[in-house]
C-alpha positions in Angstrom: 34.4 -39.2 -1.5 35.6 -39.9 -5.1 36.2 -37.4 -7.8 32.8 -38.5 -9.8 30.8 -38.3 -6.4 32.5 -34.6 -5.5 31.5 -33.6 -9.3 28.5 -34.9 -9.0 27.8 -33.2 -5.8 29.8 -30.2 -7.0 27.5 -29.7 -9.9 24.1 -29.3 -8.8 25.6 -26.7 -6.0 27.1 -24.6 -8.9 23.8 -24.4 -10.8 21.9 -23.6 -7.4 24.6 -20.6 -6.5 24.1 -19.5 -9.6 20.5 -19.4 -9.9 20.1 -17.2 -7.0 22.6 -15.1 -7.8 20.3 -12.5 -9.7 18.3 -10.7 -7.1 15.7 -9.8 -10.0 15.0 -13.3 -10.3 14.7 -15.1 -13.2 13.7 -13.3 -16.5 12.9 -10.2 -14.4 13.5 -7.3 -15.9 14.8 -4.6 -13.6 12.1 -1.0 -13.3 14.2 1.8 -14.0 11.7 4.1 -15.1 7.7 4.7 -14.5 5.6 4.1 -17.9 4.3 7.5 -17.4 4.5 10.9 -15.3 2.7 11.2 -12.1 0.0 13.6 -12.6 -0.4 16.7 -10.3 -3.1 14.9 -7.7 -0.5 11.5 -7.4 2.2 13.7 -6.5 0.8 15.7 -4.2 -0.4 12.3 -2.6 3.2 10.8 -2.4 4.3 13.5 -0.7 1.7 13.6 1.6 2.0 9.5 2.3 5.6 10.3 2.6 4.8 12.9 5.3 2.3 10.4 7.4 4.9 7.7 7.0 7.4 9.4 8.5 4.8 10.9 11.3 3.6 7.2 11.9 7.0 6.0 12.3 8.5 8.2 15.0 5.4 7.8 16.8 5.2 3.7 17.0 9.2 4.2 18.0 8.7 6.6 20.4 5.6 4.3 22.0 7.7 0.5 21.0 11.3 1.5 21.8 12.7 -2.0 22.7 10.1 -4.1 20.6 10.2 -5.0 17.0 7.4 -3.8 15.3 6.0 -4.5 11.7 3.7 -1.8 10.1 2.6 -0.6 7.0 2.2 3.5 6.5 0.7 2.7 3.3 -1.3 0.7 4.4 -2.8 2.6 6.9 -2.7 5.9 5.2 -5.0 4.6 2.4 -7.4 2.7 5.3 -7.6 6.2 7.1 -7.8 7.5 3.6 -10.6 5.4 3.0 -12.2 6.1 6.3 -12.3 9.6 6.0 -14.7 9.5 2.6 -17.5 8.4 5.0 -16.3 11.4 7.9 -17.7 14.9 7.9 -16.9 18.2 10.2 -14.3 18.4 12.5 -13.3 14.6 12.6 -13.0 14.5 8.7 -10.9 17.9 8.9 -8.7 16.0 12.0 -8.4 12.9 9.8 -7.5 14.9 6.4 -4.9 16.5 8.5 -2.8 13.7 10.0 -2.8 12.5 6.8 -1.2 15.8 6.1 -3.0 16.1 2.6 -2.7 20.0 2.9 -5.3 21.5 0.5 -6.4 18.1 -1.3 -9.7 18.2 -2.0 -11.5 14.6 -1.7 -12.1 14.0 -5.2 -8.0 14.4 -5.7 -7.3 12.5 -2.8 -9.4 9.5 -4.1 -8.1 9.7 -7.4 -4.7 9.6 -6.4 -5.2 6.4 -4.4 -7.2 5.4 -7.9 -4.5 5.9 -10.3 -1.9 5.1 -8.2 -3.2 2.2 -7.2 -3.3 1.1 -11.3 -0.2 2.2 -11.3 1.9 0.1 -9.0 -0.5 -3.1 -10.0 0.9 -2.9 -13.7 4.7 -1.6 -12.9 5.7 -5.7 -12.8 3.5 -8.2 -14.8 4.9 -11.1 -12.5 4.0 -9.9 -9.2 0.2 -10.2 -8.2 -0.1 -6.7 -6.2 -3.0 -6.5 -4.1 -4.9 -4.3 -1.3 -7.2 -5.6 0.9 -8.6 -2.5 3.4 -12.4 -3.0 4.6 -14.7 -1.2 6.8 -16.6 -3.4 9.0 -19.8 -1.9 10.9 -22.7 -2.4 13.4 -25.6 -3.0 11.1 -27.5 -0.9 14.0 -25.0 1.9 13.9 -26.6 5.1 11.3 -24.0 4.7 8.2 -23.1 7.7 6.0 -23.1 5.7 2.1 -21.6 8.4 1.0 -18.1 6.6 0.9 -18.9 3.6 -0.5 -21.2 5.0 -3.5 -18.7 8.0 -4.1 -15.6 7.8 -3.0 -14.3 4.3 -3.1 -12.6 3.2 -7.0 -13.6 0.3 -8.5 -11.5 -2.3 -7.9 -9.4 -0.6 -5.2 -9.3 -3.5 -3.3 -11.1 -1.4 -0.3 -14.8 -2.5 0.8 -17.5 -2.1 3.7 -19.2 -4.8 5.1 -22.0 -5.3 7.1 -21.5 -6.7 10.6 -24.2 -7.9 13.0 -22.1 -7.5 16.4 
């Protein structure tokens, strides 16, 4: 190989080194702070996602030692989260419970979710954050509506849907 041809070659491996070089990526600007203070109900949310995460976890490694296995305790703490607007009794009690919410009240618990949700959408104006939980039903099958009218945020990303089975 000649000295132009190494250059050349050279070059355009410098640039490419370089530009992945910055794990923020380019013109990201690294989150050092929240733009505001968690309120009382958000808090007392985190720590109780924290708590289920950590619940989840040893559970799925106790049941998958030798497997690799991919899940989300977010994900399925606000699902559950969602699913327990619509329970009542003992199973809502059982459901508030693993989800280790403590003395939430609904109405805190879905706010949380609500603000916090808002939250994490607006922390980085180049990243398109989005949740996508649904409930999906027998259309035979009595339905409480009191978790979709009520207790579900606008534009949470969560929805129910009707399906003939």
């Amino acid at each position: 190989m000649t000295l132009i041809g190494a250059r050349i070659t050279l070059v355009p491996l410098t640039l490419l080194t370089l530009a992945c070089s910055d794990p923020n990526g380019p013109g990201a600007e690294t989150i050092t702070a929240l733009p505001r203070q968690l309120t009382v109900a958000e808090q007392k949310l985190i720590g109780s996602s924290n708590a289920f995460a950590f619940d989840l976890l040893r559970q799925v490694n106790a049941a998958q030692r030798d497997s690799n296995v991919f899940i989300s305790p977010l994900s399925a703490s606000m699902a559950l989260g969602m699913t327990a607007n619509g329970a009542a009794g003992s199973t809502y009690d059982a459901m508030h419970n693993t989800l280790r919410l403590g003395d939430a009240s609904r109405q805190e618990v879905n706010e949380g979710y609500k603000s916090l949700i808002a939250l994490l959408r607006g922390l980085d104006k180049s990243t398109d954050f989005r949740i996508a939980n649904s409930i999906w039903y027998e259309n035979t099958f009595p339905f409480n509506d009191l978790g979709q009218r009520e207790h579900q945020p606008e534009d949470s990303g969560n929805s129910r849907r009707d399906r003939s089975l």
